[in-house]
Backbone as numpy.savetxt, mean C-alpha at the origin, in Angstrom:
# Nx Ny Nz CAx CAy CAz Cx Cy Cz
18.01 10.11 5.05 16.55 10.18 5.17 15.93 9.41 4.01
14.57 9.17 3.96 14.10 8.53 3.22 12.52 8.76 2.99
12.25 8.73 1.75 11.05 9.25 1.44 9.99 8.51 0.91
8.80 7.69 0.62 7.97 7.27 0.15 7.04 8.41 -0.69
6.96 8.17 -1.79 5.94 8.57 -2.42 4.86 7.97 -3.46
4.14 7.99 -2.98 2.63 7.26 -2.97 1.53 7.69 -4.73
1.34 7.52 -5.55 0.46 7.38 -6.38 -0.50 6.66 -7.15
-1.89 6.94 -8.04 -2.46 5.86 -8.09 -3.69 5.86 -7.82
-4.55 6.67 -6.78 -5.79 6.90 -6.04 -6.76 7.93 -7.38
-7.65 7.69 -6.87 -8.86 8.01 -7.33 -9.56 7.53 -6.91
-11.43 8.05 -8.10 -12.40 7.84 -8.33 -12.27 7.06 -9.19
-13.54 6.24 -8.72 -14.04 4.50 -9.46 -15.29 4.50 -9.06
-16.05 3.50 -10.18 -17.22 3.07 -9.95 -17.11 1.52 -9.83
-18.07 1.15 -8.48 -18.32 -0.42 -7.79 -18.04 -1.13 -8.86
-17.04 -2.09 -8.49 -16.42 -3.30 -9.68 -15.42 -2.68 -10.43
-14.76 -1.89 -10.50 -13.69 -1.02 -11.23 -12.55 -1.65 -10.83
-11.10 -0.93 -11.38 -10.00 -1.39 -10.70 -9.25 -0.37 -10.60
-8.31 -0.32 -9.53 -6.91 0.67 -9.61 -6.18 0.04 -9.05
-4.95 0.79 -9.51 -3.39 0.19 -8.93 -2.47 1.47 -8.40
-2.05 0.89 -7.32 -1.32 1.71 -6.51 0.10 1.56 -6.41
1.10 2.49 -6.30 2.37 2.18 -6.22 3.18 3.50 -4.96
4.18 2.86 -4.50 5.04 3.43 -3.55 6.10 3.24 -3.49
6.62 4.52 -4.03 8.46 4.04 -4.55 9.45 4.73 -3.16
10.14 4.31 -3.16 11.26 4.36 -1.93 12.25 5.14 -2.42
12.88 6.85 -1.57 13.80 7.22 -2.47 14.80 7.62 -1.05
16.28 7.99 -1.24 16.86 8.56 -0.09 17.94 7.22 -0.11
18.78 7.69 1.06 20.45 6.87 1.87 19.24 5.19 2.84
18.99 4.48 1.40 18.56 3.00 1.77 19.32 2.23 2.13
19.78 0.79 2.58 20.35 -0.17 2.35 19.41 -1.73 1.86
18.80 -1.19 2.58 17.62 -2.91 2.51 16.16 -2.45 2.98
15.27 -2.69 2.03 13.96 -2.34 2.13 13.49 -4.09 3.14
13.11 -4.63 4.00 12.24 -5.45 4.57 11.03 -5.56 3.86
9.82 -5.91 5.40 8.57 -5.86 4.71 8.25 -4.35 4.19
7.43 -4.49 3.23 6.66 -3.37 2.66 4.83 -3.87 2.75
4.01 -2.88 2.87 2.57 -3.36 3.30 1.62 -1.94 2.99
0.35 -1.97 3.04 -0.19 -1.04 2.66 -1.71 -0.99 3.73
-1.58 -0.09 4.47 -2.92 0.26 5.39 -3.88 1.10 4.10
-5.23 1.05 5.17 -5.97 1.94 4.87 -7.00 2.84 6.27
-7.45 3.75 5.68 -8.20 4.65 6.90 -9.15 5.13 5.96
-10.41 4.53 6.29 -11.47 5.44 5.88 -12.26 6.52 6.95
-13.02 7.40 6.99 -13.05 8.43 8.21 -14.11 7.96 9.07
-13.46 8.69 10.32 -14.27 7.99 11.46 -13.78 6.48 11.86
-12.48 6.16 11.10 -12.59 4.20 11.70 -10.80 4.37 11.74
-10.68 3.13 12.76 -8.66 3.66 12.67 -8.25 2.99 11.20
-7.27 3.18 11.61 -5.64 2.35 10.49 -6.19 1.13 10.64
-6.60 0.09 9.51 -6.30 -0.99 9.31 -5.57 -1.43 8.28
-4.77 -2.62 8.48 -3.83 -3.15 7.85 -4.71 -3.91 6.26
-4.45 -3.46 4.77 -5.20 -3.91 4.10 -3.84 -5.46 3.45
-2.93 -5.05 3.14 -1.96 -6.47 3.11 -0.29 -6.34 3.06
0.12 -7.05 2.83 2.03 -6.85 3.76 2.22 -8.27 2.59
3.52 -7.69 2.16 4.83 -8.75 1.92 6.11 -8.52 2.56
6.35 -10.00 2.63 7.81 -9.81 2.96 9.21 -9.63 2.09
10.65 -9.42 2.55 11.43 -9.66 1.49 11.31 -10.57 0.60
11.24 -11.59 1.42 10.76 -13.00 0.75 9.79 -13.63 0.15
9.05 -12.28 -0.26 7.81 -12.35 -1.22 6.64 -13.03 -0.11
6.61 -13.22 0.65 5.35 -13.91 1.21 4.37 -12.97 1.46
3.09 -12.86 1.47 2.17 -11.86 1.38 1.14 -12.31 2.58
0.57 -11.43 2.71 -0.50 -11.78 4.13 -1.82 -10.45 3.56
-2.95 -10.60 3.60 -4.18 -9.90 3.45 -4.89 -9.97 4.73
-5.58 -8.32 4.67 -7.18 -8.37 5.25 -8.09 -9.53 4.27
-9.09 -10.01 5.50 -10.16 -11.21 5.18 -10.61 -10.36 4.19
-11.38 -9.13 4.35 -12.23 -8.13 3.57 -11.01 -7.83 2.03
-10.33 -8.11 1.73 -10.00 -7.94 0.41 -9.17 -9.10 -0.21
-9.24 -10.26 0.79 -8.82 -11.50 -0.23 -9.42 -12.05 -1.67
-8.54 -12.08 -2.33 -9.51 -12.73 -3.84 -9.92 -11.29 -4.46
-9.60 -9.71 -4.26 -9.59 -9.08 -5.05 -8.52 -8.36 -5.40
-7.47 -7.91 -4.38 -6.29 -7.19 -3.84 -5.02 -7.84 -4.24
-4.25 -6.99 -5.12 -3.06 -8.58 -4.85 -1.59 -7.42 -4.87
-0.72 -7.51 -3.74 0.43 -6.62 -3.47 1.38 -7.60 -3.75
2.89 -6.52 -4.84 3.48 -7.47 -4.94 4.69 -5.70 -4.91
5.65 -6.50 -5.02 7.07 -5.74 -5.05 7.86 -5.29 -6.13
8.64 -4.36 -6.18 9.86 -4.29 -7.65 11.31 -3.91 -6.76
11.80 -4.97 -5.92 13.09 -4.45 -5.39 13.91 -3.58 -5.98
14.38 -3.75 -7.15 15.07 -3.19 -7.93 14.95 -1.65 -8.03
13.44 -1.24 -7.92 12.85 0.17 -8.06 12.39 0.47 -6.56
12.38 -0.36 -5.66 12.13 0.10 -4.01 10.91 0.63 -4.32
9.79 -0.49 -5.05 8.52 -0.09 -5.15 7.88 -1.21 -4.53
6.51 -0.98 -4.11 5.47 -1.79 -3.66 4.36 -1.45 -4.51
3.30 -2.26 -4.98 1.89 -2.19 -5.69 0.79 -2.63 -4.91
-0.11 -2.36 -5.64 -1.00 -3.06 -4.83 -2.25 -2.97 -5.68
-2.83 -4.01 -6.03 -3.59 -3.83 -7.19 -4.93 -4.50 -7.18
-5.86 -3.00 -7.10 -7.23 -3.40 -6.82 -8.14 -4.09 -7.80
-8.94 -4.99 -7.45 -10.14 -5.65 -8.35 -11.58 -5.21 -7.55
-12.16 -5.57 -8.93 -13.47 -5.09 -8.29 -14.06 -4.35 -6.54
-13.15 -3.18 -6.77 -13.51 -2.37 -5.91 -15.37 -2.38 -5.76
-15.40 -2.03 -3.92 -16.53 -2.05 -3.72 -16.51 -0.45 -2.63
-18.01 -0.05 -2.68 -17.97 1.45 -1.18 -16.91 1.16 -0.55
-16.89 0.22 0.11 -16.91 -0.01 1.77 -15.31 0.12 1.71
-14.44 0.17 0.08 -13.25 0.29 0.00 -12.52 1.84 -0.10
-13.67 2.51 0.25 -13.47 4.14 0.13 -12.50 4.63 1.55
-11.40 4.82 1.37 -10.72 5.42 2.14 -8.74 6.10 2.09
-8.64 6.25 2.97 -7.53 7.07 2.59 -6.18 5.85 2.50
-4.81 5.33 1.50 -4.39 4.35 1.71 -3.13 4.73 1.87
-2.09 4.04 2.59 -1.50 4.66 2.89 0.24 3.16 2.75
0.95 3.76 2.15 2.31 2.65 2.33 3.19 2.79 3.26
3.50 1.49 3.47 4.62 1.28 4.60 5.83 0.58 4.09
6.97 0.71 4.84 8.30 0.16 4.41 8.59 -0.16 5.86
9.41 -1.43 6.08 10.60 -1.62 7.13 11.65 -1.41 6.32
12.38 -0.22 6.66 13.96 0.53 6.27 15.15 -0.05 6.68
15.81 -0.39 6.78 17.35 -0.13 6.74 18.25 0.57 6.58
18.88 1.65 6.83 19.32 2.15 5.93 20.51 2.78 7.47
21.42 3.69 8.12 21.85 3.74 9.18 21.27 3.13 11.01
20.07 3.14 10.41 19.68 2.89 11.59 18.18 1.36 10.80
17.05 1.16 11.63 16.50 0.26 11.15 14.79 1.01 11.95
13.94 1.32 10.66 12.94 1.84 11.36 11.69 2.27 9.87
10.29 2.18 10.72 9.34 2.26 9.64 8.95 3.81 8.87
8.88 3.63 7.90 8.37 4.91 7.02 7.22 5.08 6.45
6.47 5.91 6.63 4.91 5.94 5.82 4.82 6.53 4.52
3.80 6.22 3.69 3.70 7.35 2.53 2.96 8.35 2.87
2.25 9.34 2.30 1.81 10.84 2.69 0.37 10.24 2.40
0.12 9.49 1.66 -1.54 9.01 1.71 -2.07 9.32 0.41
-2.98 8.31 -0.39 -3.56 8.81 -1.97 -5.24 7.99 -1.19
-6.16 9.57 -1.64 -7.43 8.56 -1.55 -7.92 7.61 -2.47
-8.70 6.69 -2.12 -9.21 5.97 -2.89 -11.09 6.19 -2.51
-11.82 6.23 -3.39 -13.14 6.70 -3.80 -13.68 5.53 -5.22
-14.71 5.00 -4.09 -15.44 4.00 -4.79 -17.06 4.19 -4.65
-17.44 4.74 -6.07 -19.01 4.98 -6.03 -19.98 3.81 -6.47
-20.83 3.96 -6.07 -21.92 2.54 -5.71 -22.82 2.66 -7.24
């Protein structure tokens, strides 16, 4: 089995920063992509940005040029590191992994809010 656990969330004021991390624990073999949604209430899951093994990264339009996700293979961590947070970034965030490990399949983290006051 395998576990994600997620820290990092809070309260911020508009233009602030935080950084998020999601470490990978349990019977792994190969972590894939790793990526990080968000859900603020009332609106679904959107995808906020994704790397691959191969380091290549992909963003939401809405957080290019502030957001920047990067990896620590070694520690089966993912980051993700906010700039000038704005409201509209208030919501619940949540990490993802493509696993490996007996079988091949995705894992979520349990969720850290993020709270951005105007």
């Amino acid at each position: 089995q395998v576990q994600l656990v997620e820290s990092g969330g809070g309260l911020v004021q508009a233009g602030g920063s935080l950084r998020l991390s999601c470490a990978a624990s349990g019977m792994l073999l190969r972590i894939n992509d790793m990526g990080w949604f968000r859900q603020a209430p009332g609106k679904e899951r959107e995808l906020v940005a994704i790397i691959t093994s191969g380091g290549t990264t992909n963003y939401a339009d809405s957080v290019k040029g502030r957001f920047t996700i990067s990896r620590d293979n070694a520690k089966n961590t993912v980051y993700l590191q906010m700039n000038n947070l704005k409201p509209e970034d208030t919501a619940v965030y949540y990490c993802l992994m493509d696993v490996t490990s007996t079988t091949r399949r995705t894992y979520w983290g349990q969720g850290t809010q993020v709270t951005v006051s105007s």
